[in-house]
C-alpha angles and dihedrals in degrees: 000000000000125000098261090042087057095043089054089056100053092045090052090051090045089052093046090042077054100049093038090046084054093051096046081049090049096042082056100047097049091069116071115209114256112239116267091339137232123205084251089051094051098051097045081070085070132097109247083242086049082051097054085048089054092043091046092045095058083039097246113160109232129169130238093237100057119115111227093265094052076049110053085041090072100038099045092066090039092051098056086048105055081036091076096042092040096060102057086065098051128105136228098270091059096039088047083057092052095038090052084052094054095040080060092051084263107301123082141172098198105091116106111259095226089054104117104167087086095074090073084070091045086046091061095036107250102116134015147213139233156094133316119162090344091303128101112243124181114221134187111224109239097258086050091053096048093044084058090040095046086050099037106110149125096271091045090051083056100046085055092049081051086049097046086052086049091054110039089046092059086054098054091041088049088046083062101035102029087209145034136167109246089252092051096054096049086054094050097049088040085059094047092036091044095122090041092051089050083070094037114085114206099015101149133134099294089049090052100049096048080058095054097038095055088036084062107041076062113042127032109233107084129051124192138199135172089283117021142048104210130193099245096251095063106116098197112015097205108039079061095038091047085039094052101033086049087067119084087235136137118220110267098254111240135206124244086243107053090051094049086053098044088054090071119114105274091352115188118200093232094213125179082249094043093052085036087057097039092052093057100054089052090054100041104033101024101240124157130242089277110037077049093055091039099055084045095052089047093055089052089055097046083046089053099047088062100267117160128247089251096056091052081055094050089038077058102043090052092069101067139317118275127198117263097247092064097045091085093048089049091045092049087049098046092052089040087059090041094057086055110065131109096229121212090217085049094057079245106305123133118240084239090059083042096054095041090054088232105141132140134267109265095223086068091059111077086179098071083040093053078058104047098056087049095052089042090106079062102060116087112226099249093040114110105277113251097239098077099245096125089234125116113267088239090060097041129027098003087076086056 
């Protein structure tokens, strides 16, 4: 696509994501905010097709027919009672914007216009929005404030702290392996939260996925299905999941450290390649800091769906003509910062660790064992057993 095609593009989304942004304003403004509201109030204030998504996102069984009454009589009680068992999953961005409402006696006009993040809670009915003096304005019925008020303590700031880490922890081990099964995850962030679980009575798999689902219907980086948690630039879960699981590879072991970091909004691996490439294109193209970032980052996603060599040079070449002298350098660097990355069909490990042969023990990666014992059932008796041990299964883990 040539420059002026691209630009056109971008100027035609920017134009929908307005118009869309205005309707979503309007939509707000139309609806004034009941007095001193109670959970019926608030939802009266639905559609009755606002009303079904509410009903379908707490999981309450309605029926077509039913007039919006019918309707708000069935999700009021339901609401109250997912909001109790919601808010003990949710993390400290979310509690930060509960805890702003109540602090303005539950009604407050200070939320960005264009934050629309706020219509998940909408969505499950915790908090609404509306009009108040021309300006919208987003409110908690009364039985929804007392229910945070009644929970808001010392011990439940702690357990969000513990949910933020959760979370933030899946997104910087997804960042590294693109793609995990749920039970592999969970073993993954129990291995790296091991110190904090200790203190957190309860914490099992159900608690771990009503984290993650409420952590994504909130922030974008990670996407989840029936089967698989993905980093959000995967582009098809399981082609990388099949890709990665169909090599006789154990996960890259990660620090503490590098998946806390990873799990950062828009977090680069600032490698000595990636800074080496991005330079480069500063210096040869003029772009700024972050036209430079952006065209690197793209040829990492491109790199990670599976996309050849080849494709990340022409990606390159379509961004402008070089002189010939320079082609050889680019092409040194691409392949440099190529050879650098921790691939999602490699486990995370780079192509210069997998040529080296320098991988790590798998006894060190509680990942590959968390497969193994689900993918026990596969393994014949007198096959050699997964662990490595050179025994027949029957005669090692099987027993186990």
């Amino acid at each position: 696509m040539e420059t002026g095609e691209q630009n056109d593009v971008l100027a035609e989304m920017s134009r929908e994501l307005q118009e869309a942004a205005a309707a979503r304003k309007a939509k707000l403004l139309k609806k004034s905010v009941p007095q001193e509201p109670t959970l019926a109030d608030a939802l009266n204030t639905l559609t009755k097709a606002d009303l079904e998504d509410v009903a379908f996102n707490i999981g309450v069984d309605v029926k077509s027919s039913w007039k919006k009454a019918e309707l708000v009589a069935a999700i009021g009680p339901a609401v109250q009672s997912f909001a109790g068992r919601w808010f003990v999953t949710i993390v400290d961005e979310q509690y930060n914007a509960f805890k702003h409402i109540v602090e303005k006696g539950g009604i407050t006009t200070e939320f960005r216009e264009d934050e629309m993040r706020l219509d998940y809670f909408q969505g499950i009915g915790v908090v609404f929005g509306g009009s108040v003096d021309g300006k919208v304005a987003w409110y908690m019925p009364q039985e929804i404030l007392e229910e945070f008020r009644r929970l808001d303590s010392e011990s439940f700031r702690k357990a969000i702290e513990f949910n933020t880490d959760v979370l933030r922890i899946s997104t910087g081990i997804l960042f590294y392996y693109g793609v995990l099964d749920h039970d592999e995850l969970f073993a993954a962030v129990k291995k790296h939260l091991a110190a904090e679980i200790e203190n957190e009575a309860g914490f099992g798999f159900s608690a771990f996925m009503g984290i993650l689902l409420t952590g994504c219907c909130w922030q974008y980086q990670i996407k989840m299905d029936q089967h698989y948690a993905a980093y959000y630039t995967v582009a098809d879960p399981k082609k990388i999941h099949d890709m990665a699981h169909s090599r006789e590879l154990t996960y890259a072991k990660l620090s503490y450290g590098q998946v806390y970091d990873a799990g950062d909004e828009n977090y680069i691996e600032a490698t000595d390649a990636y800074k080496a490439l991005a330079q480069f294109l500063m210096q040869e193209y003029g772009f700024d800091v972050m036209n430079a970032a952006g065209v690197v980052g793209q040829l990492a996603v491109l790199w990670q769906n599976d996309g050849s060599v080849q494709a990340g040079l022409d990606y390159i070449a379509s961004l402008g003509r070089l002189s010939p002298e320079k082609n050889g350098e680019l092409e040194a660097l691409v392949m440099g910062y190529h050879h650098s990355i921790r691939f999602w069909i490699y486990k995370g490990h780079t192509t210069g660790e997998l040529i080296s042969g320098k991988l790590d023990p798998e006894e060190e990666n509680v990942v590959s064992l968390a497969a193994h014992r689900r993918n026990k059932n596969k393994v014949g008796r007198n096959a050699p057993c997964p662990c490595g041990s050179g025994k027949k299964y029957k005669f090692c883990c099987m027993r186990k």
